[in-house]
N, C-alpha and C positions, 0 to 999 in steps of 0.2 A: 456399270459398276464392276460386273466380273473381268471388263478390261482392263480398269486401273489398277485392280487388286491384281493382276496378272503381270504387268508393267512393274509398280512398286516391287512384287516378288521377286519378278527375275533380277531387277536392280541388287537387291538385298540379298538375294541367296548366290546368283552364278556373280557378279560383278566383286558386291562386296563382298561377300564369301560369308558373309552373317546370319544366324536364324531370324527367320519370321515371328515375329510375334505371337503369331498367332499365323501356322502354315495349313492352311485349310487345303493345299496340296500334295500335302506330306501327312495325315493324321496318323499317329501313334496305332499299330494295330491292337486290337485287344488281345490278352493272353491271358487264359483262366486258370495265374497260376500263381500271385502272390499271396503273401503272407505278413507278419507283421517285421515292420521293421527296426532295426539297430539305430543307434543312437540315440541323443539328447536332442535339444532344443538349438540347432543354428549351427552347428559343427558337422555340417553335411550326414548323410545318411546312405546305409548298406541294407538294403530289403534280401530278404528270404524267401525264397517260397513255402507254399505249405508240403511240398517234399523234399525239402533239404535245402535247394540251390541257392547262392547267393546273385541275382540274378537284375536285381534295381539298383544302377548307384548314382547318388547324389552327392559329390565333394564337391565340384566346383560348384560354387553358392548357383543354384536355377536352372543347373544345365545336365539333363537325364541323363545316363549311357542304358540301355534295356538288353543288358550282357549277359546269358548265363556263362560264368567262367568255371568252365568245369572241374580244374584242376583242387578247388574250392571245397574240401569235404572234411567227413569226420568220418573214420574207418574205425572198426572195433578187429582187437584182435584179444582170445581167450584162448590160456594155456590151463591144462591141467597135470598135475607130478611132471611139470617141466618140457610138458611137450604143446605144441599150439594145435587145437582142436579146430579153431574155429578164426576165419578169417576175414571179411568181409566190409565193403566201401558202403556206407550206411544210404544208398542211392539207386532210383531204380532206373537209372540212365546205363546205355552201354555206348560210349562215346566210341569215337575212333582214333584218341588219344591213350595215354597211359594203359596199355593194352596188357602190359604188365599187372596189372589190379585188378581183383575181383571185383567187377560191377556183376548190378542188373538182382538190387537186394527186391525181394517180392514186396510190393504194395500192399495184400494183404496180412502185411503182420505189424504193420506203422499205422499210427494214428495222431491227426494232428489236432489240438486247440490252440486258441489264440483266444487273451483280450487281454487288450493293448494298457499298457507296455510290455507284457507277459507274452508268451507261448508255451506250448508244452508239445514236444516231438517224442510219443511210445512207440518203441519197438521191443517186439517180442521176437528174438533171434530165433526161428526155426530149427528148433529138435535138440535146441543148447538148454533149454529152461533155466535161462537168465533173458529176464528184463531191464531194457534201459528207459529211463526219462529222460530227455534232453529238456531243461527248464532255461527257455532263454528272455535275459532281463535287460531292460533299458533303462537309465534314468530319467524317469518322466514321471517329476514327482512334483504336484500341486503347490504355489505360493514357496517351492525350490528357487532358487533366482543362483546355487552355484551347482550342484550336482545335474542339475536339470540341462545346464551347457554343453557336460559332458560327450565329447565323440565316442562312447565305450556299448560294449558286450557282452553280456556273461553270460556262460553256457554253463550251468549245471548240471552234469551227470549222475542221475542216481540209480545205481549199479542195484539189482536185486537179484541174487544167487539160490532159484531154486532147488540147486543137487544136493546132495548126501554127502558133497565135498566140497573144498576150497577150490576158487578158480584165481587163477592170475589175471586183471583184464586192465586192456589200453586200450584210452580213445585217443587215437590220431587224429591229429587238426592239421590241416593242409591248406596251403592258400599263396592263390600268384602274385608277384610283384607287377603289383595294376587294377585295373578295370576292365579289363578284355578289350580295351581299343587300340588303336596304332600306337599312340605312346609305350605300349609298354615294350614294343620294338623298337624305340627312340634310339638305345644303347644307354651306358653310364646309371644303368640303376642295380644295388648290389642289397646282400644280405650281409647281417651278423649276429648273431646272440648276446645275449644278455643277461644278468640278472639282478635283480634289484630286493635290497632288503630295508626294510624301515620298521622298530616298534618291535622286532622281532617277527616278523611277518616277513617269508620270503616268496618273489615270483620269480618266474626264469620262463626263457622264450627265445625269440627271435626275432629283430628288428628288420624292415622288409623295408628300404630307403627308394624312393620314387621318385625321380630326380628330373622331373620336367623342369624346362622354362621359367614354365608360370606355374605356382599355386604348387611347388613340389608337397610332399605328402611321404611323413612314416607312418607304414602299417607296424601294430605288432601283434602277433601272436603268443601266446602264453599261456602259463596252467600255473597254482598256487603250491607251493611247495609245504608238506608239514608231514608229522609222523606218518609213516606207511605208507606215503604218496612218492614216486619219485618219477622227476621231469627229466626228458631226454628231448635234445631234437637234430634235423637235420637241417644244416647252416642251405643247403643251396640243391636244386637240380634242376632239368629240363622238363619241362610240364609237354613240351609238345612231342618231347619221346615217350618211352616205353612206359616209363618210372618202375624199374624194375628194383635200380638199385634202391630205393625207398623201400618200396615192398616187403623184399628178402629182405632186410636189416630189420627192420619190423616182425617179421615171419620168425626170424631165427630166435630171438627172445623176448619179443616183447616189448622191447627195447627200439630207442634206437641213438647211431652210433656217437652225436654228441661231439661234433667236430671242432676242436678251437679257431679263432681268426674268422676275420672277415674273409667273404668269395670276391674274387675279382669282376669288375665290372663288367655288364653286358655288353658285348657286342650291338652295333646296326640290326638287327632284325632275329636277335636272341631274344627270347624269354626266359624268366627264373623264377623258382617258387622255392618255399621252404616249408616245414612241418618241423611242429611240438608235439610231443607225446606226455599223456602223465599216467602209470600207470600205478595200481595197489590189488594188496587181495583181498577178496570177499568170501569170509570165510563159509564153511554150509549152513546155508536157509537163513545166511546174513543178508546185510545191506551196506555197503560201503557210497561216498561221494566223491567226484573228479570234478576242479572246476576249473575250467578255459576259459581264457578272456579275448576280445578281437579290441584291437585300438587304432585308432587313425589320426594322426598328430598332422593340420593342416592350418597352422596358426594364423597368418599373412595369407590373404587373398586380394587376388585382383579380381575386378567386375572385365567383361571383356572389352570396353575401351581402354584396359592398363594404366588409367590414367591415375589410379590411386590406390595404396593400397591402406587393405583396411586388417586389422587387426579382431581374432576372435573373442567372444566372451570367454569361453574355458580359459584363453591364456593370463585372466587375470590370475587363476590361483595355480597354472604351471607351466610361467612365463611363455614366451614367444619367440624363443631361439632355435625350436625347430627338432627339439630333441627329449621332449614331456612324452612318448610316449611308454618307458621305461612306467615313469612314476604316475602317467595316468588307470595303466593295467595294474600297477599295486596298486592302487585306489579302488579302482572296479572289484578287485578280488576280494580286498578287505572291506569292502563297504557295501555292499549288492545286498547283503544279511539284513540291514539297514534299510537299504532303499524298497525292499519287498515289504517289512512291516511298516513303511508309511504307505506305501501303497496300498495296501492290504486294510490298513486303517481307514483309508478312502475308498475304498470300493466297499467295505463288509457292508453298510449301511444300504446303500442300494441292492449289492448281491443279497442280503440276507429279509427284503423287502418283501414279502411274499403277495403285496398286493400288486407288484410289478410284471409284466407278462417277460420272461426270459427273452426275447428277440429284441425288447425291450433294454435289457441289459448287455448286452452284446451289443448292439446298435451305440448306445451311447460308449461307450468306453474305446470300443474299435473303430467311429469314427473319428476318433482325438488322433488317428494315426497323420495326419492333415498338419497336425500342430510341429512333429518335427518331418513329415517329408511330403510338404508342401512349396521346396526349394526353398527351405526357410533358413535363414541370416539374421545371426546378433552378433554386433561387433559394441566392441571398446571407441569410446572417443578419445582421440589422443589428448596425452596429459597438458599438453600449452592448448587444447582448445579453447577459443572462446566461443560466444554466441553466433556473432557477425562471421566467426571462420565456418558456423555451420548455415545460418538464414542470412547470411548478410546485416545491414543494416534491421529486417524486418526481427528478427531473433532476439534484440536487445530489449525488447519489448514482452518480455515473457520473464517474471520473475523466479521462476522454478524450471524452466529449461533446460537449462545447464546443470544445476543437481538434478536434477531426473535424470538426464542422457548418461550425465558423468558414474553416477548410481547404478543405473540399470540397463545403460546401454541402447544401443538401435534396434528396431526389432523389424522384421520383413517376412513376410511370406508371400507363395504367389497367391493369382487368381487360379488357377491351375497346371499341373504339368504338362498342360500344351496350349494355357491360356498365360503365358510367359509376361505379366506382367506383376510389377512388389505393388500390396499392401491397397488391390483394386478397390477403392472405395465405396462403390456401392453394393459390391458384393461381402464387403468386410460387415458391412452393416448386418447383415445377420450372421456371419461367420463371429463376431467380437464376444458374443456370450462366452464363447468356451474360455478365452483371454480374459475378461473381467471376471472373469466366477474362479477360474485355474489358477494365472498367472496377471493379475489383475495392473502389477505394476508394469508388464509390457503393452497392456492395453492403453496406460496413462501414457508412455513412455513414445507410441505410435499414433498416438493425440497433438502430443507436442510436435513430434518432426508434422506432422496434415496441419496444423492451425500455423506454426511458424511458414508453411510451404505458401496458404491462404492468400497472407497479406503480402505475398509477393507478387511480380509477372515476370512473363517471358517473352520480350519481344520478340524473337523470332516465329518465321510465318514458315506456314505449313498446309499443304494441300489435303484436304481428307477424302478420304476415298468414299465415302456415299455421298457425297455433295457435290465433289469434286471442288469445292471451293478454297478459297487458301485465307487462313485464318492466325492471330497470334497462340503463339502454343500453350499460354497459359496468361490468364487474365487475374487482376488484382478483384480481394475479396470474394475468390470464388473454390469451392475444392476443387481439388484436383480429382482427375480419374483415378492416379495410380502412381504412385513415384518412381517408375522407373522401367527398365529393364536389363536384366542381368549380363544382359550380352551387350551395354552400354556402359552408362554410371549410372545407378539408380543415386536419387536424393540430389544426384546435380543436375540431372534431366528429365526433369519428369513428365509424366502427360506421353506417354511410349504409346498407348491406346491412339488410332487415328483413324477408327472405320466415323466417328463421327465425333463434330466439335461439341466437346464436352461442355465449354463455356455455356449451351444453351440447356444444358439438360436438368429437370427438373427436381431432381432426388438429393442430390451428390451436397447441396446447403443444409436440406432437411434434416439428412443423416448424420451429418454434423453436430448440429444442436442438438439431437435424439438422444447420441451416443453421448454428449457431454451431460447432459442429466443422469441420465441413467449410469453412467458408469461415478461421477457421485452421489446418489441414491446406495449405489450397490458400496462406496467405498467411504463414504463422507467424508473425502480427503475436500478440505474448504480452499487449500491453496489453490488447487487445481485449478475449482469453478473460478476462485478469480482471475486467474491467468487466464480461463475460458470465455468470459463473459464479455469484453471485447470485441474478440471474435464472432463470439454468435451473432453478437447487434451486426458486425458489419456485414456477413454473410445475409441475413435476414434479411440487411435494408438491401442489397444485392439480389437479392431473391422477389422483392415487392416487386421489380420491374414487370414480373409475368401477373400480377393482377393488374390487367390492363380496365377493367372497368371501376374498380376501387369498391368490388363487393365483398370485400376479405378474405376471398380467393382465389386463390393464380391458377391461370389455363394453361393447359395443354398447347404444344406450337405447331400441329400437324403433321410430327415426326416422330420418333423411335426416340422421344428426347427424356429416355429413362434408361434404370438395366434391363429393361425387355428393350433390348437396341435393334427390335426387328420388327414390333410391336410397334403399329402406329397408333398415336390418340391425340384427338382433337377436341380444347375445351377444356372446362374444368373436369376430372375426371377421379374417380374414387380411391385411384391407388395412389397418384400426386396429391389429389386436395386431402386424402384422409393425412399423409403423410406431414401437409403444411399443417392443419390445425393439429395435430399433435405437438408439432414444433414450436408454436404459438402458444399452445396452453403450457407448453413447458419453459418456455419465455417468461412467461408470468408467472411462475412456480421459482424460477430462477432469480427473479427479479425482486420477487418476494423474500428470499430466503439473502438475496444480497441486500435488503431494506434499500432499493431503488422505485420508490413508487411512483416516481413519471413513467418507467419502461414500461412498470408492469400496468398502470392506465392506458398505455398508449396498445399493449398488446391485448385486453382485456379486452378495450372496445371492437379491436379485428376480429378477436375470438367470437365476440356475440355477435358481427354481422356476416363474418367466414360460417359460423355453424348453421344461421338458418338458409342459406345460400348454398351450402352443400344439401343439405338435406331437401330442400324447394330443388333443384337441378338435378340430384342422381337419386336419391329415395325411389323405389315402384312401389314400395308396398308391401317387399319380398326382400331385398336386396338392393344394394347399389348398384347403377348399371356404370357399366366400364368408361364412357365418359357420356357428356352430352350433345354430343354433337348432331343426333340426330340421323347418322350412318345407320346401316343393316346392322352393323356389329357394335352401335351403340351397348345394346339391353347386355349383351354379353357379361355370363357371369364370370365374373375374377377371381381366382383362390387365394390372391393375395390381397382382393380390399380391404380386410382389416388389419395393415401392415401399421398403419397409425392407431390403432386400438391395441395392438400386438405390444407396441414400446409401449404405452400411456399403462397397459394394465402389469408392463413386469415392474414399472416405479409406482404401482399402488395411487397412481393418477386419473381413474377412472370413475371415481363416483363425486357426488356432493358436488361445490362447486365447479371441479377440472371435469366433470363428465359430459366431454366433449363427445361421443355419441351417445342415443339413447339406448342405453343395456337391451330394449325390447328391439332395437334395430339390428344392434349388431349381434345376438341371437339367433332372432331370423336369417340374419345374411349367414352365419354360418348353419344353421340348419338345413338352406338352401345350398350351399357351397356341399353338404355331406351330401345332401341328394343327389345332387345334380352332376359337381366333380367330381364326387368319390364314387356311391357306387351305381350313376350312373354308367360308369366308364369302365370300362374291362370288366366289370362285375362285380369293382369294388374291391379288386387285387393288385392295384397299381398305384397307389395313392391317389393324389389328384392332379387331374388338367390344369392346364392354366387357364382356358380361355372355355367357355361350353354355352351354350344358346340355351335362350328358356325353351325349346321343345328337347331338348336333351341330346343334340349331336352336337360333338366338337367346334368349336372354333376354330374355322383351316385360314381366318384371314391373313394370318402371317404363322413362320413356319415355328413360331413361339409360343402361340397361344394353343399350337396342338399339340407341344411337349408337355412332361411331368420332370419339373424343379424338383429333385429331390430336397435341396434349402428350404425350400419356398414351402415343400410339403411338412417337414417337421417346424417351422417355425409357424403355418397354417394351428399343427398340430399344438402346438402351445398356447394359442389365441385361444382354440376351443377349452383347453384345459382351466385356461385363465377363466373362461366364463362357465365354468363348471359340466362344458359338456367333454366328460372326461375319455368313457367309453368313445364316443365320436373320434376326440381326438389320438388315443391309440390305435382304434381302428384304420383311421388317417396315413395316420405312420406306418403302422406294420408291411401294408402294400410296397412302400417304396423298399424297407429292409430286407422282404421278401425278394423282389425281384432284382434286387442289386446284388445282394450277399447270398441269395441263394438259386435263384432260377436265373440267372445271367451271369453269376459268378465272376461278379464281380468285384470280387474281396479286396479290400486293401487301394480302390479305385475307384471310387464311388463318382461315379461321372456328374456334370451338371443336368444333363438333362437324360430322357428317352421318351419316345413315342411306343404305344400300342405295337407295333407292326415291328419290333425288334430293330429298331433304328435309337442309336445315342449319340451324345456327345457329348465332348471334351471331358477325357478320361481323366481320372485323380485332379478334384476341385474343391474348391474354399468352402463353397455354402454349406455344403450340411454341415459342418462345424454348430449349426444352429440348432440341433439336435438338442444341447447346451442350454438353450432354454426353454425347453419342456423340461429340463431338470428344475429349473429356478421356476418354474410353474408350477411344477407338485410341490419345491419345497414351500 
């Protein structure tokens, strides 16, 4: 195996010149040092650290650059009766750049928060007694479907003037033409200023044009213009020199110099930056506000086969000609006011919840950061689309497809920022809470492209690297892995995943039908289930194949043929078979509610010979054991067998006739899962194992079942909650929040997994997004 994966590598990275999928050669290092990020929903994203730097960028739709671009700041200068007191680059880096500029501001006088979409950066200027806030905003605003697209900003400064006098004071905003990679030495990228007025509402700034190949890209910078505020900036300099003449122009009053015309283009292996300044006085033991906006106008993207270009969501309401970012900064500026009290209107309820543990609130909100810089992509369908130009022939078969798409657009994220495949489907399955409870109609919307994908195939054949066998890359009425990969075409190639053929693996139909109840349960949109109901039948009857003895439950194929894709199981087995009779009794629930009562006869009677056949085969007594097959690591307990109890209980499918397991089993299963995964294991500080032996040591049989799913853990944590064991289930969770966000520091990155012994992986990932439904549990 590690030879084919080493063969396919070098093919891909040294021949083709392409990234890996998934570069188990290359892993992303950790750095414990972001923060919450910029932007909306699908219009790329600019991370920040929690000490200033802007330091993650995501514009090209799935593809990282992890750049601190130093040149990238906010500098405070304070004048008092006309002279500048106080000068200083709000940063505690001393580069070997702009040598010209005061760095190397002290750490102990800044303080950071964050929850997400929010931040808040205090600095307490040293021996000036003036305070700043830096309050910086994103739009990422719940059941939004147009601000929420937004590529924008906003940086609110609020100025607090502790002296006995008026101070004059500037925040400089600084920022290079780029992302810190070779392009921005390409040459032909220029600066100009701008300003823009609408409604009486004036912005001014400086438009920063990036003038790649592919996927060119305006940045703008800017501040809001209004009484006692006034905007200055500086059209153009060299970030890789001194930046002296910045500086001193600044230094001298406060000011700066506000040059007309556009700069001439870069040179071959020049770089160029610019700065806005907005400066007011705050008079003594006042409070005055400055607000700066950042915007990145990247309307038409290519995926990295070029073979098509796609158009963003934002550009529906300021077009697609490459020049919105003028009017998108007046937007952010005048609008931010807005977007804070809906936000604020959605959080107060949980913040002000006092029966909620705080790590608890923080955890949920600051994991949504997933939802925009998760290499996540919404585009526009173009206006002549039809169905067949998107599924082919299979698309015409879908009566709401096209107003959906045409509505609400394409929607993608990855499996993670080094797990480089869109919209991984079994991992979406507990990721989709956040989607159906947030933004409910991307979740419908990412239903349609997976079920039109379904009843497709793809003849072409392909060798997978754990089997080594060569198989077709996508088979009729089956899900798919994943649609895609960004450094291909997603949505025309799907099925990017090849460590194994997905065609056999057991979850990927399940999830399907799960998600199509439940996401009408949560929305009672009835169009939907009909366009869905189709589908499910065929995926289903697709799915019978693996109950090979016809006792109304399907085995296991003696492979990793799940998302524990390292995890062998043989047999019918507690985390597939719980997951098929959920699926089954939700068939019948569907079938019901469509008044088709052959289906639901037909699925009723698999339900009553599936249920006593799971429970005669994995029941002990205690708990399900992991399958039946009779192995050493049979008995092994699962943190996730109640992943079909987990969906059945958040659609209120769990008691009276759908009570497909008995309350008193799956109880116990989770009483034993707190014992034994939770705080069995590191002390009950780590969430929980995947895998653990009834004498209470890990499960080493594959290198899966000795990691902790952070996913896995808070969606564990909402089964408990479901069944009323509440306490259990925050104690659950807290361990993973702990050690992620706080003793691994891993803010802003929430890996899929780690082991005991400071070992993780795949940094910044989908699942915990399922955090998401331990909210829809307590609600």
């Amino acid at each position: 195996i590690p030879c084919r994966y080493f063969r396919w590598w070098y093919k891909k990275t040294c021949i083709d010149k392409k990234f890996a999928f998934i570069d188990l050669l290359r892993a992303v290092p950790l750095q414990q040092i972001y923060g919450c990020p910029l932007g909306g929903i699908g219009g790329g994203t600019i991370t920040r650290s929690w000490r200033g730097e802007f330091c993650r960028w995501q514009l090209n739709p799935g593809i990282y650059h992890y750049e601190t671009v130093i040149t990238n700041q906010f500098t405070v200068c304070l004048r008092c009766k006309g002279q500048t007191v106080y000068q200083q680059v709000l940063s505690v880096e001393r580069p070997n750049t702009l040598q010209g500029w005061n760095w190397g501001y002290c750490g102990r006088y800044a303080f950071y928060h964050a929850l997400y979409p929010r931040a808040w950066m205090v600095y307490e200027l040293p021996g000036q007694n003036v305070v700043l806030t830096c309050r910086q905003v994103s739009p990422v605003i719940p059941h939004d479907y147009k601000d929420s697209s937004l590529p924008v900003g906003v940086f609110i400064w609020e100025v607090e003037n502790g002296r006995d006098e008026d101070v004059d004071v500037s925040i400089m905003f600084s920022l290079q033409n780029g992302t810190g990679t070779k392009e921005d030495r390409s040459g032909g990228h220029w600066n100009e200023p701008f300003s823009f007025e609408k409604e009486g509402e004036r912005v001014a700034g400086v438009l920063l044009h990036h003038c790649t190949h592919v996927n060119p890209c305006t940045f703008a910078i800017s501040a809001r213009e209004k009484a006692g505020t006034g905007v200055t900036h500086f059209t153009a300099f060299n970030p890789a020199g001194s930046g002296r003449e910045v500086w001193q122009d600044l230094l001298q009053d406060g000011r700066l110099d506000s040059p007309t015309g556009k700069s001439n283009l870069t040179e071959e292996e020049e770089v160029t930056a610019a700065a806005v300044c907005a400066s007011c006085r705050v008079p003594a033991r006042g409070h005055r506000t400055l607000e700066l906006a950042l915007a990145w106008d990247m309307p038409s993207v290519r995926f990295g086969s070029k073979e098509k270009l796609h158009v963003r969501r934002y550009t529906r309401f300021f077009g697609s000609g490459g020049d919105a970012a003028p009017a998108l900064s007046h937007h952010a500026l005048t609008h931010y006011e807005e977007w804070e009290r809906k936000i604020e209107a959605w959080q107060k309820p949980v913040l002000e919840n006092s029966q909620l543990p705080s790590w608890y609130k923080s955890a949920l909100f600051n994991e949504l950061y997933f939802m925009t810089d998760g290499g996540t992509i919404w585009v526009e369908l173009p206006p002549d689309c039809c169905a067949e130009d998107l599924h082919g022939p299979a698309g015409a078969g879908f009566s709401h497809l096209l107003p959906v798409l045409r509505e609400y657009g394409r929607f993608a994220y990855l499996e993670g920022q080094e797990y480089r495949m869109y919209n991984t489907y079994d991992v979406h399955f507990y990721a989709s809470f956040a989607l159906i409870m947030l933004w409910p109609k991307l979740q419908i919307s990412l239903q349609y492209d997976i079920a039109a994908i379904v009843v497709k195939e793809d003849m072409q054949l392909r060798q997978y690297l754990m089997s080594g066998q060569t198989a077709q890359v996508k088979l009729k009425n089956v899900v798919p892995h994943d649609v895609g990969d960004p450094d291909d075409e997603p949505w025309q190639r799907v099925n990017a995943y090849l460590i194994h053929n997905t065609a056999n693996w057991k979850d990927l139909n399940l999830k399907f039908v799960l998600q199509v109840y439940r996401d009408y349960y949560l929305t009672r949109d009835s169009l939907y289930l009909r366009d869905m109901w189709p589908v499910c039948q065929v995926v289903m009857e697709s799915e019978m194949k693996f109950d090979t003895d016809n006792d109304g439950l399907i085995e296991n194929s003696g492979f990793a043929d799940q998302t524990y894709d390292a995890w062998v199981v043989n047999g019918p087995s507690a985390y597939c078979g719980g997951l098929w009779l959920a699926a089954v009794c939700m068939m019948c629930k569907m079938a019901e509610v469509l008044g088709d009562a052959q289906i639901r006869q037909k699925y009723m009677d698999i339900l009553s010979k599936g249920k006593e056949a799971f429970e005669r085969m994995l029941w002990n007594g205690k708990y399900y054991n992991y399958d039946s097959s009779g192995r050493d690591t049979s008995s092994s307990i699962m943190s996730d067998q109640c992943a079909g109890q987990w969906f059945l209980g958040a659609c209120a499918l769990d008691q009276g006739e759908f009570e497909v397991f008995p309350k008193s089993h799956v109880v116990s299963a989770l009483k034993t899962i707190f014992e034994k995964n939770v705080m069995s294991f590191a002390g009950g500080t780590m969430g929980a194992v995947n895998g653990m032996t009834p004498d209470g040591v890990p499960d080493t049989s594959s290198v899966q079942s000795n990691e902790v799913w952070i996913g896995v853990v808070y969606a564990l944590a909402a089964t408990m909650i479901q069944e009323g064991l509440v306490e259990e289930g925050f104690r659950t969770a807290e361990g993973c929040y702990r050690m992620v966000w706080e003793r691994l520091g891993m803010a802003f990155q929430t890996p899929e997994a780690y082991r005991e012994k400071k070992v993780y992986r795949s940094l910044a990932y989908m699942r915990p997004l399922s955090i998401w439904s331990m909210q829809l549990a307590l609600e």
